[in-house]
N, C-alpha and C positions, 0 to 999 in steps of 0.2 A: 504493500500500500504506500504512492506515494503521499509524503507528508509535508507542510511548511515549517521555515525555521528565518531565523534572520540573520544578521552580517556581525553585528555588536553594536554600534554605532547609535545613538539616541539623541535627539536634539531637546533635549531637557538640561536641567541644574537639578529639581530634586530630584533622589532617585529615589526615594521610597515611590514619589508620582508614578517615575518611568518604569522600577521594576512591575508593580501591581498591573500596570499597561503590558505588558510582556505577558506576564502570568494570566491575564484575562483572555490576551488573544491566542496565543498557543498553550496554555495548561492544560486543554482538552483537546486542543486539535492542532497540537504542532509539538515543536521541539522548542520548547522555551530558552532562556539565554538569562545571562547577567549581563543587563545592559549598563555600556559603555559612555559616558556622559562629559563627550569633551568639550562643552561650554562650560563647565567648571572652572577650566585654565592647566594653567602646567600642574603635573602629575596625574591628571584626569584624558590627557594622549596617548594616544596608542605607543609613543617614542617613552616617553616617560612615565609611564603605565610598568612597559614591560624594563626600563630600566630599574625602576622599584624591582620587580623579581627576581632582578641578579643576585645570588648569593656572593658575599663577600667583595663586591665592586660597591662603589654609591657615585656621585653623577651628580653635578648641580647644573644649574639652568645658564646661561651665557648667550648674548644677545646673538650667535652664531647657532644655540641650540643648547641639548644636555650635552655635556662633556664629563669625561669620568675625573676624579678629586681622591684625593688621599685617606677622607674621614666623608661620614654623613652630615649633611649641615642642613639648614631651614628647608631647602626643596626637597631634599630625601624625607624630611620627614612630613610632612605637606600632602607628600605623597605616598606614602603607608597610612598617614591621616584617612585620606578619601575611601582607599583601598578596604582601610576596615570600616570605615559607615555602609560602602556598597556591602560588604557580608553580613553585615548584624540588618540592615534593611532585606537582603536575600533568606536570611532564617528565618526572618519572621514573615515573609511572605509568602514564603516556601515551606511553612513548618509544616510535617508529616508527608512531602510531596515523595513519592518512589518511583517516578518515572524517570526521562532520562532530562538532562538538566546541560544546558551546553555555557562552555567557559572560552574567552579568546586571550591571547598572550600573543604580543609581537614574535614573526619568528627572526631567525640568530642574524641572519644576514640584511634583515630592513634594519635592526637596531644598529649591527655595525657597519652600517652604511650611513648610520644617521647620529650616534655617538661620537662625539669628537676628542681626541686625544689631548694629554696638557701641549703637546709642541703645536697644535692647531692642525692637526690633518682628522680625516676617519679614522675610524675604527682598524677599517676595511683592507687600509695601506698597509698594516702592518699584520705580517702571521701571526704572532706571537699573541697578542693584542685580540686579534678574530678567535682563535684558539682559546682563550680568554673567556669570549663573550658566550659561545655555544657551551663549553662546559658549565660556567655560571649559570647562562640559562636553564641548562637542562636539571641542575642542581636547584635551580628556582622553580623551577615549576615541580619538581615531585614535592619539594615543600607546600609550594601553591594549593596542591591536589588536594593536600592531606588535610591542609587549614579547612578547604570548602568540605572534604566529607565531613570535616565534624560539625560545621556550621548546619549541612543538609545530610546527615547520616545514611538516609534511605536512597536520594537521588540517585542515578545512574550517570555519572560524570561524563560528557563528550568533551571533545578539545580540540580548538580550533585555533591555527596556526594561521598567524597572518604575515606571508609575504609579499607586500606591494611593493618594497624594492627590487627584491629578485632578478626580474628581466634585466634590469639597468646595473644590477652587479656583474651578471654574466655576461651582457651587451659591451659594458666598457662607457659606458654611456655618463655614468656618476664624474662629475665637476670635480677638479683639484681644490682647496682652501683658496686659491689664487682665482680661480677661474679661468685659468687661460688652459689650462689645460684638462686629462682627462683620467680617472684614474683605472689601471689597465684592468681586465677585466679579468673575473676570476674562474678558473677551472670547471667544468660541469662537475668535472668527479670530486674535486675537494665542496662544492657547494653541496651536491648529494650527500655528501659522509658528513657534514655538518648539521642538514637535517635530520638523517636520519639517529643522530644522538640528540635530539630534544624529542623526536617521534619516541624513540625508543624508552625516555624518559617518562614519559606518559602510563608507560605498563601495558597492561592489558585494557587498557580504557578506548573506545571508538575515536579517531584521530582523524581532522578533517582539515586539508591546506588549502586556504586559499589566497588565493589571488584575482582581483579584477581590472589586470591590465588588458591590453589587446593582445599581446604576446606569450602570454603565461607559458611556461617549459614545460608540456604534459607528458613527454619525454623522460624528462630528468625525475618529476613530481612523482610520478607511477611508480619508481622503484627506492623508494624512501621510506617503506612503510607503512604510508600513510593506507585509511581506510577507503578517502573519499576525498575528492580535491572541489572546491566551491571556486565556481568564476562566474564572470558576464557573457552572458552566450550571445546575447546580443550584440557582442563584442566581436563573436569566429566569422571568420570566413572560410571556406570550402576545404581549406586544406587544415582549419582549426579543428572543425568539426572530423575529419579521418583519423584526429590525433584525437579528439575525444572517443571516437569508438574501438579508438585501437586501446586508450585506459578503460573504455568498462568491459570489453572483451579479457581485458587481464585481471578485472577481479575487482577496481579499482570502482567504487561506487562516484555517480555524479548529482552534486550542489549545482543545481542552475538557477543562477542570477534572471530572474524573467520579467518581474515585475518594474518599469520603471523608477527612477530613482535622480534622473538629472533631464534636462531641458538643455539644446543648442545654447538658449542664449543664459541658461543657469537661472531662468526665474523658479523661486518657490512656487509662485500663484500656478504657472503654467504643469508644473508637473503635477499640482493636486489635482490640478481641473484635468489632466489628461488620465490622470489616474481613476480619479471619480467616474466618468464616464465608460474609458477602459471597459468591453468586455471580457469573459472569462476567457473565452475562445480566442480572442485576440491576442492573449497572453501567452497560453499556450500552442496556439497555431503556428508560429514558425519552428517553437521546438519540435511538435512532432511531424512537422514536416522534417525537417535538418535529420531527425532519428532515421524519420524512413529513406531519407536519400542514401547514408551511410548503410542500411544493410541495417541496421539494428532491429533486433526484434522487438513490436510494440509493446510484449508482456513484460517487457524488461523496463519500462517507462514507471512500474512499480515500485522499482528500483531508488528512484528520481526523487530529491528532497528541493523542492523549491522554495526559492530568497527572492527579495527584492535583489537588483542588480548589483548595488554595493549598499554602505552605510547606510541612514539615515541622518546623520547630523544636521544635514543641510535644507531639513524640512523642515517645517513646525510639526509642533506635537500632535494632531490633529492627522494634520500631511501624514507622518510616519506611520499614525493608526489607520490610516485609509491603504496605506501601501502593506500594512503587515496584514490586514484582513484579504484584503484581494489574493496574496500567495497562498491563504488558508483556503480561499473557494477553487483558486485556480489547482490547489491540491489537489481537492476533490474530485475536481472534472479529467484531472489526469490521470487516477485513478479507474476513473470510469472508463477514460479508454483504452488504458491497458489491458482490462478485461474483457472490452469487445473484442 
């Protein structure tokens, strides 16, 4: 049966508001989430979020970004502040919940792409330093795990891996400190073996990566691990979509981004009103066409957990509830045709 779920991303401040909005709209009919609430400010970012779950690193904020520091000082703790109000607001909204319950955490290479060093470069430039961040990480998040089972004891933990840098680490694509130049780009195989130790990190918990670039490595993403990779489908082109059917053919389940989520010209107003009206079929109508052109079989459409495209921050709270509702019907209508 396919089912809805979301990206992380909330355009809210309070979260007890935003969580109980989560829990209303998929507690019965989807894969609910601990939403993400980067109108808060720094430590409440996906960059400074997941810098918070490094073990034994800490990171202050600098008008270049977070950069890692010798000791914890005001922003490290700012941002363990936040961290714990989202889980005591997720206990109590969640209390007695035993279904499955999804978590996101920057993955290793968007942070150290996006972490700056004291000499003023990434992360990224330097092995030693990358080497660093993925072990940390994945040492960060079995802590992570541990804190939310006991917060939600019965939940059923997912884990969702965010890499929106990725392509541009392995493109070559990411800016020097300087700008003039480019910083070179890094291995498929050492980028694989880096996720596949925060995947692995995880346990035996369901593990789902995403990424909603145009480019995403479905390639490289398929042999990490991972359970289930989430992107923007409405993003593939023809030769995207052969690499999506060659990851569910391997086992590798698919997060489709469907529901709209941004407008050409970035108006709010316009993507509610497009969404509002939005039929169900119109939602899923290019995906299963795209399925059938690939050769996939329809009953495997079951398979299929559909999202809005990416985040929601960029909505109003309203907007993001009209968009996380439509994934819930457009679930159900997928469902239905995969059993025709």
């Amino acid at each position: 049966m396919s089912i809805a779920s979301g990206i992380g991303s909330w355009p809210d401040t309070d979260v007890r508001r935003a969580v109980s909005a989560v829990r209303d709209l998929l507690g019965e009919d989807g894969l609910p989430y601990l939403p993400e609430l980067p109108a808060r400010g720094p430590g409440a970012d996906l960059i400074g979020r997941g810098a918070g779950l490094l073990a034994d690193l800490a990171v202050d904020l600098q008008p270049m970004g977070w950069r890692f520091v010798d000791r914890p000082g005001r922003d490290s703790h700012r941002t363990s502040a936040l961290l714990r109000e989202d889980l005591d607001e997720l206990a109590e909204a969640f209390d007695g919940y035993d279904g499955d319950l999804k978590v996101q955490i920057a993955g290793p290479w968007t942070l150290a792409s996006s972490i700056w060093l004291h000499r003023g470069e990434r992360s990224v430039v330097d092995v030693g330093a990358t080497r660093d961040v993925i072990s940390s990480l994945a040492e960060g998040l079995r802590a992570h795990l541990g804190e939310i089972a006991r917060f939600v004891p019965k939940a059923n933990l997912v884990v969702q891996i965010d890499e929106p840098g990725l392509p541009s680490v392995l493109a070559g694509r990411l800016p020097t400190a300087s700008g003039f130049g480019r910083i070179r780009a890094i291995d498929p195989t050492v980028a694989a073996e880096g996720l596949r130790d925060v995947v692995a990190a995880a346990g035996d918990r369901h593990t789902v990566l995403h990424c909603c670039a145009s480019d995403v490595p479905l390639a490289l993403l398929r042999n990490t691990g991972v359970k289930a990779v989430s992107l923007d489908t409405t993003l593939l082109d023809p030769k995207g979509w052969e690499s999506v059917a060659a990851t569910v053919e391997s086992g590798v389940d698919l997060w489709a981004g469907v529901v709209p989520t941004h407008n050409t010209d970035n108006s709010v107003a316009k993507v509610v009103k497009v969404v509002k009206v939005a039929k169900v079929a119109e939602v899923i109508g290019p995906l299963v066409e795209a399925w059938r052109r690939v050769g996939l079989p329809l009953s495997d459409l079951s398979r299929v957990t559909l999202t809005p495209a990416c985040g929601l921050a960029g909505l109003t709270p309203s907007g993001a509830r009209s968009v996380q509702r439509l994934a819930v019907d457009a679930a159900y209508a997928l469902t239905e045709t995969a059993e025709s």
